[in-house]
C-alpha positions as CSV (number, residue, x, y, z in Angstrom):
1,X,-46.0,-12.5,-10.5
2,X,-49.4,-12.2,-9.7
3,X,-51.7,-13.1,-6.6
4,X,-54.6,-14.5,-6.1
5,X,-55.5,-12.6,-2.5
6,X,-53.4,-9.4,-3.2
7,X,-55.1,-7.7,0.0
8,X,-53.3,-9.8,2.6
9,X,-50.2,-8.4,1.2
10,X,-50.9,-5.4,3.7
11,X,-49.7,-7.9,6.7
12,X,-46.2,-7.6,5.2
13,X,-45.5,-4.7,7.2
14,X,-45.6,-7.1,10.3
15,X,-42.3,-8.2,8.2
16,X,-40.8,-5.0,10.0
17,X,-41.6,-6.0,14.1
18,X,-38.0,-8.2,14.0
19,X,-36.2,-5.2,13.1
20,X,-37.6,-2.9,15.1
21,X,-38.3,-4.8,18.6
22,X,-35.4,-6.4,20.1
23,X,-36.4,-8.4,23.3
24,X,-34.3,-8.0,26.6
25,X,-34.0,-11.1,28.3
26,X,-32.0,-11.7,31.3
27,X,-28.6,-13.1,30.6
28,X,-26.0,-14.8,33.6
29,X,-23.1,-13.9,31.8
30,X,-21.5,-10.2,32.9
31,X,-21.5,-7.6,30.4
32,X,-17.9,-6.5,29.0
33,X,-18.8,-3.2,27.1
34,X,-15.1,-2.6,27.5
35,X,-14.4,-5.0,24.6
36,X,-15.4,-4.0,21.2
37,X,-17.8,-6.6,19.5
38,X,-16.3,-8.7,16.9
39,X,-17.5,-9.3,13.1
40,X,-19.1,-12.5,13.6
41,X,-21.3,-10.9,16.6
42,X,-22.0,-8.3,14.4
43,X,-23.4,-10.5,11.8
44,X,-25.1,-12.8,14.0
45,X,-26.9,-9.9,15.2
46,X,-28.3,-8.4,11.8
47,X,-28.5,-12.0,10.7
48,X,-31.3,-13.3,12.8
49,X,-33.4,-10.1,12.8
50,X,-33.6,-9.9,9.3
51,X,-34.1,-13.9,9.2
52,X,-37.4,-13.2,11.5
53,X,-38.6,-10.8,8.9
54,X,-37.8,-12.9,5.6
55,X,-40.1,-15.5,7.4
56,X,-43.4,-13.1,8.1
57,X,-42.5,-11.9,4.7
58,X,-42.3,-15.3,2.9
59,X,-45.7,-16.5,5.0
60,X,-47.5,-13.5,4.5
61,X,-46.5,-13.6,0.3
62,X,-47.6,-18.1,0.7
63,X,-50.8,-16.8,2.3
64,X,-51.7,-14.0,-0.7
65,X,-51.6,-16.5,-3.3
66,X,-48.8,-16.0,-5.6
67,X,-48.5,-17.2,-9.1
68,X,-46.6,-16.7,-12.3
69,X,-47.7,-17.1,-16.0
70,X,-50.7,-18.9,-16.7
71,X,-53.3,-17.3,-19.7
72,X,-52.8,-16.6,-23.7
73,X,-49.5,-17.1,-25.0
74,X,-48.4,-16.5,-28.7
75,X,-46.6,-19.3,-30.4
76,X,-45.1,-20.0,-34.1
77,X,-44.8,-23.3,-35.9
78,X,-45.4,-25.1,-39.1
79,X,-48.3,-26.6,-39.5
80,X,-52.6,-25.6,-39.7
81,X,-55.2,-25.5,-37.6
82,X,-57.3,-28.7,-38.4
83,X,-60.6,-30.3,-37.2
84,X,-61.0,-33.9,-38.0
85,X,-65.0,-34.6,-38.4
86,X,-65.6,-38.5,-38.1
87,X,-68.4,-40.7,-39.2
88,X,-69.5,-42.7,-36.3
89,X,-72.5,-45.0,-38.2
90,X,-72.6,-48.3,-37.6
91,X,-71.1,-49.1,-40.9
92,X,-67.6,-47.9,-40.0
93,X,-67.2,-51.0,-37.6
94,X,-67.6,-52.7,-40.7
95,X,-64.6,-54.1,-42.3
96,X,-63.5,-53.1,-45.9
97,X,-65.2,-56.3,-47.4
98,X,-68.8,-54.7,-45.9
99,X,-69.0,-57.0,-42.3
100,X,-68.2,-57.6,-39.1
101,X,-64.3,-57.8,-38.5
102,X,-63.4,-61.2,-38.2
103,X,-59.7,-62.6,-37.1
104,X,-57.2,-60.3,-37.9
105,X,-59.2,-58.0,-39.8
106,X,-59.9,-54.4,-38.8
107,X,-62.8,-52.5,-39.0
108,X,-62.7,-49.4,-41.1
109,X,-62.8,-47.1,-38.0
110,X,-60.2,-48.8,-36.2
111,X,-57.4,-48.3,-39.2
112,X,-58.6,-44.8,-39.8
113,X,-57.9,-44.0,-35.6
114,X,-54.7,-46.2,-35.7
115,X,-53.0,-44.2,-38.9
116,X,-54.7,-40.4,-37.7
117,X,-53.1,-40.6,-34.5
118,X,-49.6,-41.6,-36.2
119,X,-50.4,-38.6,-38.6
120,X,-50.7,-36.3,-35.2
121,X,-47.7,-37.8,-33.9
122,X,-45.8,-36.5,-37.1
123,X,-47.3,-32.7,-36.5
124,X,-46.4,-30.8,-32.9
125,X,-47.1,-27.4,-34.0
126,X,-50.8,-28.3,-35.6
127,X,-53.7,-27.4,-33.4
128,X,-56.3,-30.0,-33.6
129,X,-60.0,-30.7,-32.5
130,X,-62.6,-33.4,-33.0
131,X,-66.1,-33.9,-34.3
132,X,-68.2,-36.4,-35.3
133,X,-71.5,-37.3,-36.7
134,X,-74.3,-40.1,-36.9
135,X,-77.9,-39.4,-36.2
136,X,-76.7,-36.4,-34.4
137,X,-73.2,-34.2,-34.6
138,X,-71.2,-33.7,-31.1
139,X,-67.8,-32.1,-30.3
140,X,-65.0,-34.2,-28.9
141,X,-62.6,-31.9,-28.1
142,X,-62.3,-28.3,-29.6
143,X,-59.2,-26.9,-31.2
144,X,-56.2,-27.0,-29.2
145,X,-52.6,-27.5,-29.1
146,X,-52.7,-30.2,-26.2
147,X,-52.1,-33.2,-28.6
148,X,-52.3,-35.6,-25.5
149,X,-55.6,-34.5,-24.9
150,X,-56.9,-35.0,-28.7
151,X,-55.3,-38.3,-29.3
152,X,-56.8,-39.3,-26.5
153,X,-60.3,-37.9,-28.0
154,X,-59.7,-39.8,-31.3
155,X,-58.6,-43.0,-29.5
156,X,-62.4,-42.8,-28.7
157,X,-63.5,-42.7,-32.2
158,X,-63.7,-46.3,-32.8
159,X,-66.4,-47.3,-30.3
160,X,-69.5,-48.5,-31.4
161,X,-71.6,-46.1,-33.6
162,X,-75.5,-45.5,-34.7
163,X,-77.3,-46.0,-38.1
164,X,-77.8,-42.7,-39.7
165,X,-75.1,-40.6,-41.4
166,X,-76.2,-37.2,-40.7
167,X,-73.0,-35.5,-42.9
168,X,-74.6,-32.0,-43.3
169,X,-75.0,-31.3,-39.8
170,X,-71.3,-33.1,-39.1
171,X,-69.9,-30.5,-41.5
172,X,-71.7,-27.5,-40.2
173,X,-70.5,-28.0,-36.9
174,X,-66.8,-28.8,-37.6
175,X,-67.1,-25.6,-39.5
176,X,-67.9,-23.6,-36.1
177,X,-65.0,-24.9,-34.8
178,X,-62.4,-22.7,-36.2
179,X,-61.7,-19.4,-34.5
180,X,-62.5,-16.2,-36.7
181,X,-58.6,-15.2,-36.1
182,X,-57.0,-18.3,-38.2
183,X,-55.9,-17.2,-41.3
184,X,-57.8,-18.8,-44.2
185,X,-54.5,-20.5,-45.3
186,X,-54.0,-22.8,-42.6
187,X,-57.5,-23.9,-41.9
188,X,-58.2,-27.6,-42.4
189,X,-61.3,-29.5,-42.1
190,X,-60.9,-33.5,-43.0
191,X,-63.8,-35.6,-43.2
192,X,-63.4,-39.1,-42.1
193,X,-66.3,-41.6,-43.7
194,X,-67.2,-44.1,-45.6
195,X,-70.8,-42.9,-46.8
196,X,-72.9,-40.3,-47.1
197,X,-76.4,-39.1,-46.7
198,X,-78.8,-36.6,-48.4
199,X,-78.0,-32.8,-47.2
200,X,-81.2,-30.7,-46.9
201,X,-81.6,-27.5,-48.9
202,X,-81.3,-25.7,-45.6
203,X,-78.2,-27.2,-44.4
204,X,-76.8,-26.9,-47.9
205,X,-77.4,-22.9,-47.6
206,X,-76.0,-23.1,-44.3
207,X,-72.7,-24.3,-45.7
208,X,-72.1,-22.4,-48.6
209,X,-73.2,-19.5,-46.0
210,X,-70.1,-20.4,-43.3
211,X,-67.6,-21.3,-46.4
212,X,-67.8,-17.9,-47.7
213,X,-67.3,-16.4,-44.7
214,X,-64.6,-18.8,-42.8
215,X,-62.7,-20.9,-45.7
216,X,-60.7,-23.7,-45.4
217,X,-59.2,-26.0,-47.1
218,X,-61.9,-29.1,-47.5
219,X,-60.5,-32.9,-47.4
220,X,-62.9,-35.8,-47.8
221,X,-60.9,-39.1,-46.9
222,X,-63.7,-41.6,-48.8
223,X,-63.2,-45.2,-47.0
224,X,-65.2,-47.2,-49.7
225,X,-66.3,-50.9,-48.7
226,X,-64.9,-52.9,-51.7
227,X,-67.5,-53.5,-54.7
228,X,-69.3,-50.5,-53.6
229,X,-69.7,-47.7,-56.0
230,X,-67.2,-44.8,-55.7
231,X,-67.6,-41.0,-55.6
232,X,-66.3,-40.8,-59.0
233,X,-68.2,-43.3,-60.4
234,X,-71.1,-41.7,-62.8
235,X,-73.8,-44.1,-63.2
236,X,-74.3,-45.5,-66.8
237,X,-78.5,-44.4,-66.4
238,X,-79.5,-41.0,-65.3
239,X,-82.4,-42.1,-63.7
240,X,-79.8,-43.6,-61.1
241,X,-77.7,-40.2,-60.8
242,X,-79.8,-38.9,-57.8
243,X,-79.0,-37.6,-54.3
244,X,-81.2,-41.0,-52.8
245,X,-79.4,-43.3,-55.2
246,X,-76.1,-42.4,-55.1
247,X,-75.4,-40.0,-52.2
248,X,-71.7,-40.5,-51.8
249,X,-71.2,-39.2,-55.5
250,X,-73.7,-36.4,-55.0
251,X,-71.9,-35.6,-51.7
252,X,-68.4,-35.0,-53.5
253,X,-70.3,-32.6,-56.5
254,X,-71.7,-30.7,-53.5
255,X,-68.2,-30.3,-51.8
256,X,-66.9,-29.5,-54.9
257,X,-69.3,-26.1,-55.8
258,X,-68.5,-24.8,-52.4
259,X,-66.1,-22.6,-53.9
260,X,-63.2,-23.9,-51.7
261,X,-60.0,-25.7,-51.8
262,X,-61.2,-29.5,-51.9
263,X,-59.2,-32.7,-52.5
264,X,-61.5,-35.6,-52.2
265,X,-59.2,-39.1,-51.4
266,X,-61.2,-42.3,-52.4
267,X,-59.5,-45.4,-50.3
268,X,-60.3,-49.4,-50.0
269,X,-57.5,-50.4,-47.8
270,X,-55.5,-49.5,-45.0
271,X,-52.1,-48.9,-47.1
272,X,-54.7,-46.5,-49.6
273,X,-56.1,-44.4,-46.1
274,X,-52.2,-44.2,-44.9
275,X,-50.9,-42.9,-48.7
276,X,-54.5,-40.4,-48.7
277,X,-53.3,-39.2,-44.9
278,X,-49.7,-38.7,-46.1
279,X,-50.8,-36.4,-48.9
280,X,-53.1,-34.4,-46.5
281,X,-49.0,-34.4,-44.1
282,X,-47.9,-32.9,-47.1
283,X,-50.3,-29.9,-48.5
284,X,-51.0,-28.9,-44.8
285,X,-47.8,-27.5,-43.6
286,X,-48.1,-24.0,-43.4
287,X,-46.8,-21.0,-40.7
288,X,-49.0,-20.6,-38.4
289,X,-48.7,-18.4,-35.6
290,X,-51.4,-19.2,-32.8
291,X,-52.6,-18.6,-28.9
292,X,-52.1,-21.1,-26.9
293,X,-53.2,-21.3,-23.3
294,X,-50.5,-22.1,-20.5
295,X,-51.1,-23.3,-17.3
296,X,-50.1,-21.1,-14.3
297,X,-47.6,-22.3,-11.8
298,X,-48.5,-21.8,-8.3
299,X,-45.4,-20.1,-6.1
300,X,-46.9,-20.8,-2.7
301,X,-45.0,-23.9,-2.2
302,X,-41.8,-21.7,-2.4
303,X,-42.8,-19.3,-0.2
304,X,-43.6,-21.7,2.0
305,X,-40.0,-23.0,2.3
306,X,-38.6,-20.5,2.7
307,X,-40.5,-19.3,5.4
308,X,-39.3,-22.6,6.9
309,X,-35.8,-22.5,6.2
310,X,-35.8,-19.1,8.0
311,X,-37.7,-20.4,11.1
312,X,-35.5,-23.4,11.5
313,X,-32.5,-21.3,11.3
314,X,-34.0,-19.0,14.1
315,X,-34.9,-22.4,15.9
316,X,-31.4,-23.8,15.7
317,X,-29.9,-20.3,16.8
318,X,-32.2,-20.0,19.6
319,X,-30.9,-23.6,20.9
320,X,-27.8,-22.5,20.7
321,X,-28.4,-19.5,23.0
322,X,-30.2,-22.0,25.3
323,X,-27.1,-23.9,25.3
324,X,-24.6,-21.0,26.3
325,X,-27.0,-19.7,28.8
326,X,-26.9,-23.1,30.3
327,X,-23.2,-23.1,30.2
328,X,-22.7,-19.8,31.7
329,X,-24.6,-20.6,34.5
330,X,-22.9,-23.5,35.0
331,X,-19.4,-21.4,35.0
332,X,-20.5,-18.5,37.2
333,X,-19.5,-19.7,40.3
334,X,-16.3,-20.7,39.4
335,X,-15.4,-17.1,37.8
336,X,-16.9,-15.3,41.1
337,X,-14.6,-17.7,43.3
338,X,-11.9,-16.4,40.8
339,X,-13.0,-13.0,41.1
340,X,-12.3,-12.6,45.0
């Protein structure tokens, strides 16, 4: 137990003024020292002393601010530590057939949130965080174990995007995600998109820079509109085998010379994305041993009642005294007139 105001802990020695002070108050019953005081007198009377003190005790602990737990805590599972980077360009509220959803159709971004959030369902133990790219990369949520939080993060993936598909960048930022402690192992980084763009020389250095020092194992879950060409499609001229004319293909040769575990998953329907996701369910299930942070749980409320169960005991026994001083008031005439 820890407190947040450890100082006023110093007041507890007011805790000792209902032992040591006793006050005298005039009583209109006789005193009878000649009989010997029963057990239950003798309890009363160490009872409610030590009651008074449990209360300043309890109210001064309540007042210091006392808490238990809370910070870093060590936890095992099976599972991996896994950042899913989305595409959020305007294409990927396309549906597969290349335009706007229309009846019961679903955009490409809406069946890649509704089967990722099943596949986070399926994994307790995984800690998870969220990126995602257009013009510009931006962090959702960074790696945690608080699976409530990042569903609710990729619940948010399928609003409206922007043009540009800006997947270097994406990727150099989901890569900063990770914390140097994960083993290499159980690091995961799934890329979510349906295109691709041209990566500059300098973000291309920049990758191959932070996939030699921080692995991971590298997913690219292709949604490809139908008729489109696919990443492992090679073009019948050379002329048309370039970065600006076929960047989705030049993409996946990139990914595949960074030297790193890499499984691209080409898919043009919703059952292909849920058979690529179940495959990335099975190759990511790993021991993992992580730090989690728990919240701290506040013992002032405790305290508090306790305090207050002592002072309503006191309460009730001092009405009770009330009521036999009243009593024996009422009786002392009669036990005088008895006397003579």
């Amino acid at each position: 137990m820890a407190f947040d105001r450890p100082l006023l802990l110093v007041f507890a020695a007011l805790a000792l003024i209902p032992l040591m002070i006793r006050p005298q108050r005039p009583a209109p019953l006789p005193r009878l020292p000649g009989l010997a005081p029963d057990g239950l007198s003798r309890g009363v009377s160490l009872a409610l002393p030590s009651l008074g003190a449990l209360a300043v005790l309890a109210l001064v602990t309540a007042l210091a601010g006392p808490y238990r737990g809370g910070g870093l805590v060590l936890r095992d599972g099976i599972g991996a530590h896994i950042v899913l980077l989305f595409d959020r360009s305007s294409s990927m509220n396309d549906s597969f057939a290349g335009r706007r959803p229309d009846g019961g159709e679903e955009s490409k971004s809406a069946v890649a949130r509704r089967l990722i959030l099943d596949f986070i369902d399926k994994r307790p133990h995984d800690r998870i965080g969220v990126a995602a790219f257009s013009t510009s990369p931006m962090v959702v949520m960074p790696l945690t174990d608080h699976l409530d939080a990042v569903q609710g993060a990729v619940s948010a993936i399928d609003q409206p995007g922007l043009a540009h598909t800006d997947v270097g960048s994406g990727l150099a930022l989901a890569l900063g995600l990770f914390p140097d402690d994960t083993p290499p192992d159980s690091r995961a980084l799934i890329l979510v998109s349906d295109g691709a763009g041209v990566i500059e020389r300098r973000v291309q250095d920049l990758l191959r820079a932070r996939m030699a020092e921080n692995p991971v194992n590298l997913y690219w879950l292709f949604i490809r509109t139908r008729g489109s060409p696919g990443i492992f499609d090679v073009p019948d001229r050379s002329s048309e085998d370039t970065p600006h004319a076929r960047p989705e293909r030049h993409l996946h040769l990139f990914l595949q010379d960074l030297g790193v575990p890499y499984h691209a998953l080409e898919a043009e329907s919703p059952e292909a994305i849920a058979e690529a996701i179940a495959r990335i369910d099975r190759l990511e299930s790993h021991p993992v041993t992580y730090r989690a942070r728990v919240a701290r749980r506040d013992l002032g409320p405790l305290f508090y009642r306790i305090a207050a169960l002592c002072l309503a005991v006191l309460a009730l026994a001092a009405g009770m005294e009330r009521d036999l001083c009243r009593d024996g008031r009422a009786r002392l005439p009669v036990l005088r007139r008895g006397a003579e």
